[in-house]
C-alpha positions as CSV (number, residue, x, y, z in Angstrom):
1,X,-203.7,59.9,165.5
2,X,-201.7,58.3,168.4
3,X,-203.6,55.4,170.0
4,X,-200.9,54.9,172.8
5,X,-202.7,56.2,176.0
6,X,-200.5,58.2,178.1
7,X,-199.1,56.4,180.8
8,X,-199.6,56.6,184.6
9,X,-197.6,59.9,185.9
10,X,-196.7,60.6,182.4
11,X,-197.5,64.4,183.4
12,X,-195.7,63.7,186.2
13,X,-192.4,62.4,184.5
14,X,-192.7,65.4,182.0
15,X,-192.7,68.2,184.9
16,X,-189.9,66.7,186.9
17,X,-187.4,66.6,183.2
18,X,-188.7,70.3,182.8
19,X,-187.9,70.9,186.4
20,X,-184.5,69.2,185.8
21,X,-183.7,71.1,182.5
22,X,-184.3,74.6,183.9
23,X,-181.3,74.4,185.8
24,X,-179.1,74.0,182.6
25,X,-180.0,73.6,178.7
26,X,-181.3,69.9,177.5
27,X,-179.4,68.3,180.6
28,X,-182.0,65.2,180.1
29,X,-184.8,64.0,177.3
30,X,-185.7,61.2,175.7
31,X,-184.1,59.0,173.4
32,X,-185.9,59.2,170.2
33,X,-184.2,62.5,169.8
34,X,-181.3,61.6,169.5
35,X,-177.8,62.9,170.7
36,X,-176.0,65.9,170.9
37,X,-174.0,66.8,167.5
38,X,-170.7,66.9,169.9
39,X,-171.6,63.3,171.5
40,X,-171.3,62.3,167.6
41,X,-168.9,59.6,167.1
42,X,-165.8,61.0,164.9
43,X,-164.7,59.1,161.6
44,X,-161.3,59.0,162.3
45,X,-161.2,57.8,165.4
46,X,-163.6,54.6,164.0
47,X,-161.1,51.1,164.4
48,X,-161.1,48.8,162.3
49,X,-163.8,45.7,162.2
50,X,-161.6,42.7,161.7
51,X,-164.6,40.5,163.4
52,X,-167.5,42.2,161.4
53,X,-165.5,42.9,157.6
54,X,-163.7,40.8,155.7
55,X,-162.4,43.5,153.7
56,X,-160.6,44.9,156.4
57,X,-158.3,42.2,157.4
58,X,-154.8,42.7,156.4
59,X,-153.7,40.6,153.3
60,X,-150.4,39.1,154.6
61,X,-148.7,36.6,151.8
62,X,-145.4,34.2,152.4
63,X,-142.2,35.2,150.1
């Protein structure tokens, strides 16, 4: 169902990241996988996005 052709030392590539991963789990893969649940960014360290939201620009108002 995939019409991409392998690429040249594709089978190559896939050997030496097995090769690599023996010597401890998942060290490297690709991309589309996706990262580690403890690489996940945490909520509540987020900063604010005063350049990107206008809702989260503080309100200041003179007397």
């Amino acid at each position: 169902f995939d019409e991409i052709q392998p690429r040249k030392n594709s089978e190559k590539l896939m050997k030496t990241l097995d090769e690599l991963n023996q010597s401890g789990k998942g060290k490297v893969w690709f991309a589309g996988r996706g990262t580690a649940p403890e690489w996940q960014m945490k909520r509540e360290m987020l900063s604010q996005c005063y350049t990107t939201k206008w809702r989260d620009i503080p309100l200041a108002r003179l007397g």
